[in-house]
N, C-alpha and C positions, 0 to 999 in steps of 0.2 A: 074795812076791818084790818087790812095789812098796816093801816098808819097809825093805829090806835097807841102802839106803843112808844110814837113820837115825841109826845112831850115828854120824857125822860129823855132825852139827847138832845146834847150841844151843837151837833151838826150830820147834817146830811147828803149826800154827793151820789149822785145817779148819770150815768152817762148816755146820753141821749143818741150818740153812734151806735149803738148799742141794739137798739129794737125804734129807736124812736125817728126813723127817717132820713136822719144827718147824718151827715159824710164826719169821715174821723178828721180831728177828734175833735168834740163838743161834749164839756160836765156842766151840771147845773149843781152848786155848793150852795145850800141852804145854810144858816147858821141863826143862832137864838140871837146871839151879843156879839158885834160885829169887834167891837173892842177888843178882846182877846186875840184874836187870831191878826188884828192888826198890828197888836204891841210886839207879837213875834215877830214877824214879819219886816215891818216898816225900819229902813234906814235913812229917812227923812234927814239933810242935811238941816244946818241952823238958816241958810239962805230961802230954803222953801218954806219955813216955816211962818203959818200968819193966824192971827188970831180966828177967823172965820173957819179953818180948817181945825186948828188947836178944840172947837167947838162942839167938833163933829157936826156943823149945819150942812158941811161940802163931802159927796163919797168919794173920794180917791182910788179908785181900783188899783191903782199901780203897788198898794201896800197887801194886796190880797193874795197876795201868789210869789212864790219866790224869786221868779224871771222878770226882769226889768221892762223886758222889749215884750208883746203879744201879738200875735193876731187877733184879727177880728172875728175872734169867735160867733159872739152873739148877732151877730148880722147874720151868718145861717139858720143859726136859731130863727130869726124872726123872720125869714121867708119859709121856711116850715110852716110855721103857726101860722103864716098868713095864707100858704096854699093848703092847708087841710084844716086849719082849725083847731078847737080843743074835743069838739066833738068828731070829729074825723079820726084825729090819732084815738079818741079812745072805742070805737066801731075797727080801727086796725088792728088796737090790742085785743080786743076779744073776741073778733073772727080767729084772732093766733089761738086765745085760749083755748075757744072753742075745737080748734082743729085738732089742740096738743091732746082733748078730750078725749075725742073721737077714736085719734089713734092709739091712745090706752088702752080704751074698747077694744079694739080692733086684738091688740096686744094680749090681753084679758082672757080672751074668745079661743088662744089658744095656748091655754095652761099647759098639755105636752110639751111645749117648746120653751117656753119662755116664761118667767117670772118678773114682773115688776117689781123693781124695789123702791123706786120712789117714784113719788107726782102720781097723777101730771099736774106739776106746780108752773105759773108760769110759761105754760106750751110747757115743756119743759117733761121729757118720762124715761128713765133710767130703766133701762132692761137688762137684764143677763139671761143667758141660754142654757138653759137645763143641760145637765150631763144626761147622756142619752141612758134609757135601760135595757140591757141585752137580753139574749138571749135565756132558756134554762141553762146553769152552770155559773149564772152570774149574779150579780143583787146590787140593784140600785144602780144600775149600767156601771159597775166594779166585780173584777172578778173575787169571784170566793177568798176570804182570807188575808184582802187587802186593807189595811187599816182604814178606819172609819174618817180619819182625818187626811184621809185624800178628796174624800169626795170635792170639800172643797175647791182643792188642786183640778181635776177635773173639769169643773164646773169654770174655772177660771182659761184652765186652756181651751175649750169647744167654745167659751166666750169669744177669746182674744181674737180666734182664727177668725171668726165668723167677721168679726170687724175687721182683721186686716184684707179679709180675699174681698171683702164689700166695698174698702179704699180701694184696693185695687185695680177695680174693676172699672173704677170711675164711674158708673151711673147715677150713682149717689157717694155722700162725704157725711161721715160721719165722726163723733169725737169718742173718745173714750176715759176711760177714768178709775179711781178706786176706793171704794165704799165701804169701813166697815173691814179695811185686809183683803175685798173681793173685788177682782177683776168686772168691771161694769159698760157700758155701752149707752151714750145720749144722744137722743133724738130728740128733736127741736128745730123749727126754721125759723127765721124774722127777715124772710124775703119777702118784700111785699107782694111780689108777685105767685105767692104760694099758694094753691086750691087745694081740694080735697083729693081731686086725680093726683096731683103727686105723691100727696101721704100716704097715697093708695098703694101708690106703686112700689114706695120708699118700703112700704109694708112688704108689698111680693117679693121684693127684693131679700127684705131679711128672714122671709120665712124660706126661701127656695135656698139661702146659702145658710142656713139653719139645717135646713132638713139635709144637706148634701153633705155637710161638716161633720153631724151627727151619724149619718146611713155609715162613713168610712170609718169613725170610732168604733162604732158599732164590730162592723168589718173585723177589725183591728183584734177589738178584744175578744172576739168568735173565736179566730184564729190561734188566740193563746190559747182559751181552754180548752180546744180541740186536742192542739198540741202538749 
Protein backbone atom coordinates (compact mmCIF):
# COMPACT_ATOMS: atom_id res chain seq x y z
CA UNK A 1 0.00 0.00 0.00
CA UNK A 2 2.98 2.59 0.60
CA UNK A 3 3.77 2.31 -3.26
CA UNK A 4 0.37 2.83 -4.55
CA UNK A 5 1.03 6.39 -5.05
CA UNK A 6 3.96 5.67 -7.37
CA UNK A 7 2.68 5.88 -10.73
CA UNK A 8 2.20 9.60 -10.26
CA UNK A 9 6.13 10.13 -10.07
CA UNK A 10 8.87 10.66 -12.32
CA UNK A 11 11.35 9.24 -10.22
CA UNK A 12 12.26 7.57 -7.16
CA UNK A 13 15.65 7.17 -5.02
CA UNK A 14 15.85 5.10 -1.60
CA UNK A 15 19.12 4.51 -0.13
CA UNK A 16 19.98 1.18 0.59
CA UNK A 17 22.83 2.14 3.51
CA UNK A 18 20.08 3.24 5.08
CA UNK A 19 18.13 0.09 6.67
CA UNK A 20 19.02 -2.28 3.75
CA UNK A 21 22.49 -3.91 4.79
CA UNK A 22 24.96 -1.80 2.68
CA UNK A 23 27.72 -0.08 3.70
CA UNK A 24 27.55 3.72 2.71
CA UNK A 25 26.94 4.85 0.42
CA UNK A 26 24.53 2.81 -2.16
CA UNK A 27 21.03 4.71 -3.89
CA UNK A 28 18.87 2.82 -5.95
CA UNK A 29 17.23 5.74 -8.62
CA UNK A 30 14.25 4.36 -10.25
CA UNK A 31 12.89 6.60 -13.05
CA UNK A 32 9.73 6.26 -15.54
CA UNK A 33 11.86 7.91 -18.83
CA UNK A 34 15.24 7.51 -18.60
CA UNK A 35 15.62 10.39 -21.31
CA UNK A 36 15.06 13.33 -19.41
CA UNK A 37 17.39 13.04 -16.75
CA UNK A 38 19.90 11.97 -19.46
CA UNK A 39 19.39 15.12 -21.62
CA UNK A 40 20.45 17.14 -18.33
CA UNK A 41 22.99 15.49 -17.52
CA UNK A 42 24.86 14.02 -20.56
CA UNK A 43 27.92 16.11 -21.98
CA UNK A 44 28.60 13.57 -24.67
CA UNK A 45 31.38 15.05 -26.98
CA UNK A 46 30.86 14.85 -30.87
CA UNK A 47 33.75 11.99 -30.87
CA UNK A 48 31.64 9.70 -28.71
CA UNK A 49 28.87 9.97 -30.47
CA UNK A 50 27.44 6.77 -32.59
CA UNK A 51 24.41 5.92 -34.01
CA UNK A 52 23.65 2.79 -31.84
CA UNK A 53 23.79 4.93 -28.62
CA UNK A 54 22.00 8.13 -30.48
CA UNK A 55 19.21 5.04 -30.50
CA UNK A 56 18.93 4.51 -27.02
CA UNK A 57 19.61 0.54 -27.79
CA UNK A 58 23.10 0.97 -25.46
CA UNK A 59 22.64 2.26 -21.38
CA UNK A 60 25.45 4.63 -20.86
CA UNK A 61 25.39 5.12 -16.98
CA UNK A 62 28.08 7.66 -17.21
CA UNK A 63 25.16 10.30 -18.38
CA UNK A 64 23.13 9.37 -15.00
CA UNK A 65 24.81 11.10 -12.35
CA UNK A 66 26.71 14.42 -12.50
CA UNK A 67 30.34 12.94 -11.48
CA UNK A 68 32.31 11.51 -14.34
CA UNK A 69 34.50 9.06 -12.51
CA UNK A 70 32.22 6.34 -9.88
CA UNK A 71 32.62 3.69 -7.89
CA UNK A 72 31.36 0.47 -7.96
CA UNK A 73 28.55 0.86 -6.24
CA UNK A 74 26.24 -1.77 -7.58
CA UNK A 75 28.80 -4.68 -6.96
CA UNK A 76 27.66 -4.25 -3.05
CA UNK A 77 24.49 -4.17 -4.04
CA UNK A 78 24.55 -7.44 -5.53
CA UNK A 79 26.58 -9.37 -2.87
CA UNK A 80 23.66 -8.33 -0.52
CA UNK A 81 21.11 -9.68 -2.65
CA UNK A 82 23.05 -12.54 -3.17
CA UNK A 83 23.77 -13.31 0.73
CA UNK A 84 20.28 -12.66 1.96
CA UNK A 85 17.98 -12.62 -0.89
CA UNK A 86 14.70 -10.65 -1.52
CA UNK A 87 13.09 -12.61 0.83
CA UNK A 88 15.62 -12.36 3.66
CA UNK A 89 15.83 -8.45 3.43
CA UNK A 90 12.22 -8.38 3.59
CA UNK A 91 11.84 -11.01 7.11
CA UNK A 92 14.77 -8.14 8.25
CA UNK A 93 12.48 -5.31 7.60
CA UNK A 94 9.69 -6.60 9.42
CA UNK A 95 11.25 -8.27 12.42
CA UNK A 96 12.33 -4.04 12.54
CA UNK A 97 8.68 -3.12 12.14
CA UNK A 98 7.57 -5.51 14.17
CA UNK A 99 9.99 -4.51 17.15
CA UNK A 100 9.38 -0.54 16.42
CA UNK A 101 5.70 -2.03 17.23
CA UNK A 102 6.18 -3.58 20.31
CA UNK A 103 8.01 -0.62 21.69
CA UNK A 104 5.20 1.74 21.06
CA UNK A 105 3.23 -0.72 23.10
CA UNK A 106 5.50 -0.69 25.55
CA UNK A 107 5.51 3.34 25.19
CA UNK A 108 1.65 3.32 25.21
CA UNK A 109 1.48 1.34 28.65
CA UNK A 110 2.71 4.31 30.14
CA UNK A 111 0.64 7.32 29.40
CA UNK A 112 1.94 9.17 32.78
CA UNK A 113 5.20 9.51 31.25
CA UNK A 114 5.11 9.84 27.81
CA UNK A 115 2.93 10.64 24.83
CA UNK A 116 3.47 9.36 21.36
CA UNK A 117 3.28 11.58 18.74
CA UNK A 118 4.00 9.79 15.79
CA UNK A 119 4.27 5.91 14.21
CA UNK A 120 5.37 3.59 14.72
CA UNK A 121 5.98 4.19 11.09
CA UNK A 122 8.69 2.40 9.78
CA UNK A 123 10.30 1.02 13.32
CA UNK A 124 10.26 4.33 13.50
CA UNK A 125 8.10 6.06 17.23
CA UNK A 126 8.54 9.77 18.04
CA UNK A 127 8.03 10.22 21.83
CA UNK A 128 7.86 13.27 24.15
CA UNK A 129 7.76 13.22 27.88
CA UNK A 130 4.97 14.58 29.65
CA UNK A 131 5.58 17.78 31.96
CA UNK A 132 5.21 16.20 35.19
CA UNK A 133 2.13 17.17 37.71
CA UNK A 134 2.78 18.53 41.06
CA UNK A 135 1.74 18.77 43.93
CA UNK A 136 -1.69 20.76 45.59
CA UNK A 137 -0.83 24.41 44.91
CA UNK A 138 -0.01 23.45 41.34
CA UNK A 139 -2.08 22.51 37.97
CA UNK A 140 -0.93 20.58 35.28
CA UNK A 141 2.68 20.12 36.84
CA UNK A 142 2.73 24.39 36.42
CA UNK A 143 2.47 26.51 39.26
CA UNK A 144 -0.80 28.51 39.89
CA UNK A 145 -1.07 31.65 37.61
CA UNK A 146 1.54 30.68 34.95
CA UNK A 147 0.30 31.13 31.53
CA UNK A 148 -1.19 28.44 29.69
CA UNK A 149 1.31 28.62 26.92
CA UNK A 150 4.16 27.44 28.84
CA UNK A 151 3.02 24.21 29.26
CA UNK A 152 4.27 23.74 26.13
CA UNK A 153 7.76 25.15 27.18
CA UNK A 154 7.80 22.74 29.85
CA UNK A 155 6.98 19.78 28.05
CA UNK A 156 9.84 20.76 25.68
CA UNK A 157 12.51 21.13 28.45
CA UNK A 158 11.67 17.64 30.61
CA UNK A 159 11.92 16.44 26.98
CA UNK A 160 15.21 17.81 25.95
CA UNK A 161 16.96 16.74 29.21
CA UNK A 162 15.71 13.51 29.32
CA UNK A 163 17.54 13.01 25.74
CA UNK A 164 20.57 14.77 26.60
CA UNK A 165 21.44 12.84 30.23
CA UNK A 166 20.34 9.50 28.03
CA UNK A 167 23.24 10.58 25.25
CA UNK A 168 25.16 11.11 27.84
CA UNK A 169 25.25 8.38 29.59
CA UNK A 170 26.12 6.43 26.59
CA UNK A 171 24.06 3.21 27.04
CA UNK A 172 22.09 3.92 24.46
CA UNK A 173 22.08 6.96 21.47
CA UNK A 174 19.33 8.45 20.59
CA UNK A 175 18.20 11.22 17.93
CA UNK A 176 16.14 14.03 18.58
CA UNK A 177 13.99 16.41 16.58
CA UNK A 178 11.05 19.09 16.26
CA UNK A 179 7.43 18.29 15.48
CA UNK A 180 4.79 20.61 15.05
CA UNK A 181 7.22 23.80 17.38
CA UNK A 182 7.65 20.79 19.88
CA UNK A 183 10.71 19.50 21.12
CA UNK A 184 10.43 15.54 20.33
CA UNK A 185 12.65 12.26 20.87
CA UNK A 186 13.27 9.15 17.91
CA UNK A 187 13.55 5.83 18.54
CA UNK A 188 14.30 3.53 16.03
CA UNK A 189 17.31 0.89 15.26
CA UNK A 190 18.35 -0.78 11.80
CA UNK A 191 20.98 -2.77 13.40
CA UNK A 192 20.71 -6.03 12.35
CA UNK A 193 21.82 -7.29 15.23
CA UNK A 194 18.87 -5.81 17.34
CA UNK A 195 16.39 -8.09 19.47
CA UNK A 196 13.64 -7.41 21.60
CA UNK A 197 16.15 -7.53 24.93
CA UNK A 198 17.55 -4.36 23.72
CA UNK A 199 14.30 -2.37 22.92
CA UNK A 200 13.63 -3.55 26.32
CA UNK A 201 16.26 -2.12 27.90
CA UNK A 202 16.42 1.04 25.50
CA UNK A 203 12.86 1.17 27.26
CA UNK A 204 14.14 0.98 30.97
CA UNK A 205 16.40 3.35 30.12
CA UNK A 206 14.03 6.11 29.04
CA UNK A 207 11.48 5.39 31.65
CA UNK A 208 14.09 5.48 34.73
CA UNK A 209 15.84 8.94 33.22
CA UNK A 210 12.03 10.05 32.68
CA UNK A 211 11.03 9.43 35.97
CA UNK A 212 14.29 10.94 37.70
CA UNK A 213 14.08 14.17 35.32
CA UNK A 214 10.55 14.58 36.22
CA UNK A 215 10.87 13.56 40.39
CA UNK A 216 13.56 16.93 40.27
CA UNK A 217 11.04 19.31 38.24
CA UNK A 218 8.66 18.28 40.37
CA UNK A 219 11.24 19.04 43.40
CA UNK A 220 11.85 22.34 41.86
CA UNK A 221 8.33 23.67 41.51
CA UNK A 222 7.26 22.38 45.28
CA UNK A 223 9.88 24.61 46.39
CA UNK A 224 8.57 27.70 44.62
CA UNK A 225 5.07 27.36 46.03
CA UNK A 226 6.22 26.62 49.27
CA UNK A 227 8.07 29.65 49.00
Amino acid sequence: HHTAPFPAFDSFNTNMHKWLLTNFDASLLYVRTRKPLIDALSITPAYLRNARSESGLVTDYRDWQIPLGRRFRSLKIWFVLRTYGVLGLRAYLRNHIRLGEEFAGWVRGRQDLFTVVSGPAFALTVVRVNAPVSSPGTANGFVKGEAEKDVGKRGDDVTREVYERINAGGKIMLTSTVVGERYVIRVVSGNPQTDREHLRKAFDVLVETAEDVRGKMLEEADGRVSK
